[in-house]
Chimera marker file (.cmm) of the C-alpha trace (Angstrom):
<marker_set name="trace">
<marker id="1" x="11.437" y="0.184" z="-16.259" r="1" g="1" b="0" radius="0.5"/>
<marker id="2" x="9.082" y="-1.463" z="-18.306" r="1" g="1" b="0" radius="0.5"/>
<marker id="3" x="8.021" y="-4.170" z="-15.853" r="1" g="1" b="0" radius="0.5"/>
<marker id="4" x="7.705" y="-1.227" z="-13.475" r="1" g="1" b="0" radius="0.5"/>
<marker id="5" x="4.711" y="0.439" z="-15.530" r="1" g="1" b="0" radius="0.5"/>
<marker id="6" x="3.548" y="-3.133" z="-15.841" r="1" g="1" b="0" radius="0.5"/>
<marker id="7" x="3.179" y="-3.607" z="-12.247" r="1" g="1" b="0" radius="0.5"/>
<marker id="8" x="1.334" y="0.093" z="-12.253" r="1" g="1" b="0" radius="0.5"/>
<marker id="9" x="-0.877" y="-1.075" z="-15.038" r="1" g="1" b="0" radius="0.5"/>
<marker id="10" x="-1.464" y="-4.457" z="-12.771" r="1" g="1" b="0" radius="0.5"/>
<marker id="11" x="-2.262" y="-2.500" z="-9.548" r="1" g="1" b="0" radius="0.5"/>
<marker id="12" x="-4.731" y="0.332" z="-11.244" r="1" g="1" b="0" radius="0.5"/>
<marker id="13" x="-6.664" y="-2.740" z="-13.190" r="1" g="1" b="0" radius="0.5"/>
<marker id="14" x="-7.098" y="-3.759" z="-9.865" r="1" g="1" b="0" radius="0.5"/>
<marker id="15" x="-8.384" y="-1.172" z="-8.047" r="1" g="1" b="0" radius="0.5"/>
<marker id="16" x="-10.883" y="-0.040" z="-10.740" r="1" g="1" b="0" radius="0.5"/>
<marker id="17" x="-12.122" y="-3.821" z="-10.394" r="1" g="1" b="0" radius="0.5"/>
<marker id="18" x="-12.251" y="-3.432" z="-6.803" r="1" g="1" b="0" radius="0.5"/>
<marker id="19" x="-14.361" y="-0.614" z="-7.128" r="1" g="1" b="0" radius="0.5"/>
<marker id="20" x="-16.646" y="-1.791" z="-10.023" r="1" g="1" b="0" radius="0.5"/>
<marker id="21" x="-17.230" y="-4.619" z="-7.453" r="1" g="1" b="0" radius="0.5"/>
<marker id="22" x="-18.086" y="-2.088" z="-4.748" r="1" g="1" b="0" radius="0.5"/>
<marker id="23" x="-20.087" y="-0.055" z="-7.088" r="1" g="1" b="0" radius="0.5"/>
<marker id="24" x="-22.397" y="-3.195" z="-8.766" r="1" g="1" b="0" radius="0.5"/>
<marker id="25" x="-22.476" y="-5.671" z="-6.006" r="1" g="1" b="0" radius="0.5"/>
<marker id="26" x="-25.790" y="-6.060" z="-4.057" r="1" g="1" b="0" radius="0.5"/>
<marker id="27" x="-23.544" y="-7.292" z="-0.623" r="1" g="1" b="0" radius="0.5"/>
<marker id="28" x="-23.001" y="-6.643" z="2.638" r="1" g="1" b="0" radius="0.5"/>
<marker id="29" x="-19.706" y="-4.223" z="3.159" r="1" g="1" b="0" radius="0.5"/>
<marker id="30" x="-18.494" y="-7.339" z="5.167" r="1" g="1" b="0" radius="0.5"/>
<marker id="31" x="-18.890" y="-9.781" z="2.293" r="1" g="1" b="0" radius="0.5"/>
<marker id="32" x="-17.623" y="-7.426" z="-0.283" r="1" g="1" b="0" radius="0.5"/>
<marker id="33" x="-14.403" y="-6.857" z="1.225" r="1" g="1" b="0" radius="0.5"/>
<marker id="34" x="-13.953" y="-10.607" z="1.963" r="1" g="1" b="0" radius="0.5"/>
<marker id="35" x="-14.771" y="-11.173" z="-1.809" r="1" g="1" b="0" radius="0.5"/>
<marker id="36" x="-11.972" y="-8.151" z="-2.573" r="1" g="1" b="0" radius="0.5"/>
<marker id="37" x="-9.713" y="-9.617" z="-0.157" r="1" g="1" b="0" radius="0.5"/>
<marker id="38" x="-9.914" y="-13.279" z="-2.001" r="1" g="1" b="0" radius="0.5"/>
<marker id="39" x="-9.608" y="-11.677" z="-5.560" r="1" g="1" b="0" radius="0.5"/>
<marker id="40" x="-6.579" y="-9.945" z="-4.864" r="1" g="1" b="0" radius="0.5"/>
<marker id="41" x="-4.878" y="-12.785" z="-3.009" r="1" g="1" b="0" radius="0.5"/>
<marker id="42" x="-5.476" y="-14.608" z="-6.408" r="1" g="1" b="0" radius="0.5"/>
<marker id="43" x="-4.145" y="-12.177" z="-7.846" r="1" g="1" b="0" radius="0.5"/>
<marker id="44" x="-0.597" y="-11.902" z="-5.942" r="1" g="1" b="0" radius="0.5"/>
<marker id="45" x="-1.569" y="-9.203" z="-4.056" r="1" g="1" b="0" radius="0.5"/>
<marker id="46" x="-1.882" y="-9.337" z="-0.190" r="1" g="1" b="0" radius="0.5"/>
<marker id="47" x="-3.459" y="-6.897" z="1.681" r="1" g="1" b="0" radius="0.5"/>
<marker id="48" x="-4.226" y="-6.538" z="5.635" r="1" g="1" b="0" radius="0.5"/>
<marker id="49" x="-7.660" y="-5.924" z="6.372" r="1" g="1" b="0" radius="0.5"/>
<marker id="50" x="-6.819" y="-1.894" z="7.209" r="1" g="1" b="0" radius="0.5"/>
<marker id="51" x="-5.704" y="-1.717" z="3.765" r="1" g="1" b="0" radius="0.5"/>
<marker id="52" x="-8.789" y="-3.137" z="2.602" r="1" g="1" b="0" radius="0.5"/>
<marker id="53" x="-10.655" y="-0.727" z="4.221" r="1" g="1" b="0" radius="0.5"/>
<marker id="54" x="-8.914" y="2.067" z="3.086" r="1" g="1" b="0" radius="0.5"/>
<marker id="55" x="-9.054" y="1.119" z="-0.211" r="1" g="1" b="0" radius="0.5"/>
<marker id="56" x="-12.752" y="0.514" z="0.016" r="1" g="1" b="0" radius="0.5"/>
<marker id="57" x="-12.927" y="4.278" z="1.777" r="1" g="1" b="0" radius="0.5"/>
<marker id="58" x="-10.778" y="6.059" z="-0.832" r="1" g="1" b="0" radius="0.5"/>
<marker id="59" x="-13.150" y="4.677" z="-4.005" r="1" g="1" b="0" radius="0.5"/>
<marker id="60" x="-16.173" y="5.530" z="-1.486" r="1" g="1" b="0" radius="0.5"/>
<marker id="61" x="-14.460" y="8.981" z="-1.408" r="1" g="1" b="0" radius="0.5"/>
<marker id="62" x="-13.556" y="9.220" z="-5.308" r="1" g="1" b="0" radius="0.5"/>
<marker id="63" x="-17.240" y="7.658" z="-6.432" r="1" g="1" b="0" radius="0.5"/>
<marker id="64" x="-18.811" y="10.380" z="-3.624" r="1" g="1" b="0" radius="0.5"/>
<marker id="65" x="-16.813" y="13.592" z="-5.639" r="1" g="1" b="0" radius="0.5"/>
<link id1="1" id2="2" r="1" g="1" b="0" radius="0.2"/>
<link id1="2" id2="3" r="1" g="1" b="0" radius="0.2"/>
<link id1="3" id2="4" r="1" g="1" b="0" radius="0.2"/>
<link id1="4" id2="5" r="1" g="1" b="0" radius="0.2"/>
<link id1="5" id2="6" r="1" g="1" b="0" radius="0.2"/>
<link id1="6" id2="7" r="1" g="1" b="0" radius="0.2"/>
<link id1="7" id2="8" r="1" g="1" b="0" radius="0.2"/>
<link id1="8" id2="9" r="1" g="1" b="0" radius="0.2"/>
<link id1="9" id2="10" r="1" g="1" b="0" radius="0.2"/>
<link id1="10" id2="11" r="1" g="1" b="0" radius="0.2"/>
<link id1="11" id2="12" r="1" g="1" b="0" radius="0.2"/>
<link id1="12" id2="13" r="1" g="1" b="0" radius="0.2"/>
<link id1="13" id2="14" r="1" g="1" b="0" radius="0.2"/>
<link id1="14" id2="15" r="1" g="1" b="0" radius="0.2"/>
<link id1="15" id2="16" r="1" g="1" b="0" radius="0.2"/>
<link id1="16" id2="17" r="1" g="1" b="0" radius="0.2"/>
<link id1="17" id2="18" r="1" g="1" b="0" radius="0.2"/>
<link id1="18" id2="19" r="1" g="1" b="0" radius="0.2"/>
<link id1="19" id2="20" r="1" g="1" b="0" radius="0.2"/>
<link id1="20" id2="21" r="1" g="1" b="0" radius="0.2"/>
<link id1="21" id2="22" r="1" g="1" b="0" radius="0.2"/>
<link id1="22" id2="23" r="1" g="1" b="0" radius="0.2"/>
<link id1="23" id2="24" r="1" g="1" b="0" radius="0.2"/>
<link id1="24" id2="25" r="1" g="1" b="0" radius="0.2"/>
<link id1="25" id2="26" r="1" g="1" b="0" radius="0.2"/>
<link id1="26" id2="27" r="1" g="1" b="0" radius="0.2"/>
<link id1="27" id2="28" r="1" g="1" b="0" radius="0.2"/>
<link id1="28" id2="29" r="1" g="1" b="0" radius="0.2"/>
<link id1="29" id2="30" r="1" g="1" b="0" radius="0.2"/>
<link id1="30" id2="31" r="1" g="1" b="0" radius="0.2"/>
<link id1="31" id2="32" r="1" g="1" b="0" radius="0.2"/>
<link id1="32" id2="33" r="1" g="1" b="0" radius="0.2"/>
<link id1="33" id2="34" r="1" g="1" b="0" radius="0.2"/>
<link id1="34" id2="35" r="1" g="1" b="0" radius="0.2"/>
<link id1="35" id2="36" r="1" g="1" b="0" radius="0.2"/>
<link id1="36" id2="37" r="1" g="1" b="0" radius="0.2"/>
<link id1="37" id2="38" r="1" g="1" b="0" radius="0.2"/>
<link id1="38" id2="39" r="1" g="1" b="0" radius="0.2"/>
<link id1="39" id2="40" r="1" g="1" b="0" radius="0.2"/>
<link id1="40" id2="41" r="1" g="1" b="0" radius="0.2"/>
<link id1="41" id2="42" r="1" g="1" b="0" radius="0.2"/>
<link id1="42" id2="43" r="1" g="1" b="0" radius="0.2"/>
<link id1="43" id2="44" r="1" g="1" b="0" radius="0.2"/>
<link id1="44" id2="45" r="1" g="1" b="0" radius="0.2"/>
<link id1="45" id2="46" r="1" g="1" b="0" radius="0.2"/>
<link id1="46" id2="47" r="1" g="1" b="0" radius="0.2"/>
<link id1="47" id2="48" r="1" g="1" b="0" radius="0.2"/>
<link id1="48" id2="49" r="1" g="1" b="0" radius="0.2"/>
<link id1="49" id2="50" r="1" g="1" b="0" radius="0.2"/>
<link id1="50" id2="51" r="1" g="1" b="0" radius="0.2"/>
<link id1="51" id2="52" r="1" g="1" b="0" radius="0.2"/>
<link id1="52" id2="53" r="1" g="1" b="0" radius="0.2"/>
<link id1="53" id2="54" r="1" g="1" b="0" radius="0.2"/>
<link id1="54" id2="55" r="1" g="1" b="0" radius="0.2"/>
<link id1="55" id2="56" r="1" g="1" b="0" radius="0.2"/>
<link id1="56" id2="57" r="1" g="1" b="0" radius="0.2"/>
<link id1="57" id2="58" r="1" g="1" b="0" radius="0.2"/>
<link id1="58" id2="59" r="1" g="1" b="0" radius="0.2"/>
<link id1="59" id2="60" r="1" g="1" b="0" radius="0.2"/>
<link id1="60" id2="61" r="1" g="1" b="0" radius="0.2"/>
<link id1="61" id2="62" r="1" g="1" b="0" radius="0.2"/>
<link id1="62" id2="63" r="1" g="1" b="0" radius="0.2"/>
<link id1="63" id2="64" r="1" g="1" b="0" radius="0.2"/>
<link id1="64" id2="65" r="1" g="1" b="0" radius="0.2"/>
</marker_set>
């Protein structure tokens, strides 16, 4: 149970760096998500693109609100 809230913990640093990185970076959407793509591969996470765009369109969404 406890590695299981570490792996949550993991996941939501993540995607609040993801979206800092969305928020603050002067880049082309294409470049960004490359750059997102690459940082979470380092990471241990893989992701398809789709799921890269979602992500990228549920912070849009969140940041928007």
């Amino acid at each position: 149970m406890k590695n299981l809230g570490l792996l949550y913990a993991f996941l939501g640093g993540a995607i609040v760096g993801a979206g800092a990185a969305v928020l603050f970076a002067p880049e082309k959407g294409e470049d960004l998500r490359r750059r997102i793509k690459d940082v979470l591969r380092k990471k241990g996470i893989l992701c398809t693109e789709n799921e890269i765009d979602a992500l990228v369109e549920q912070l849009t969404t969140e940041i928007d609100d």
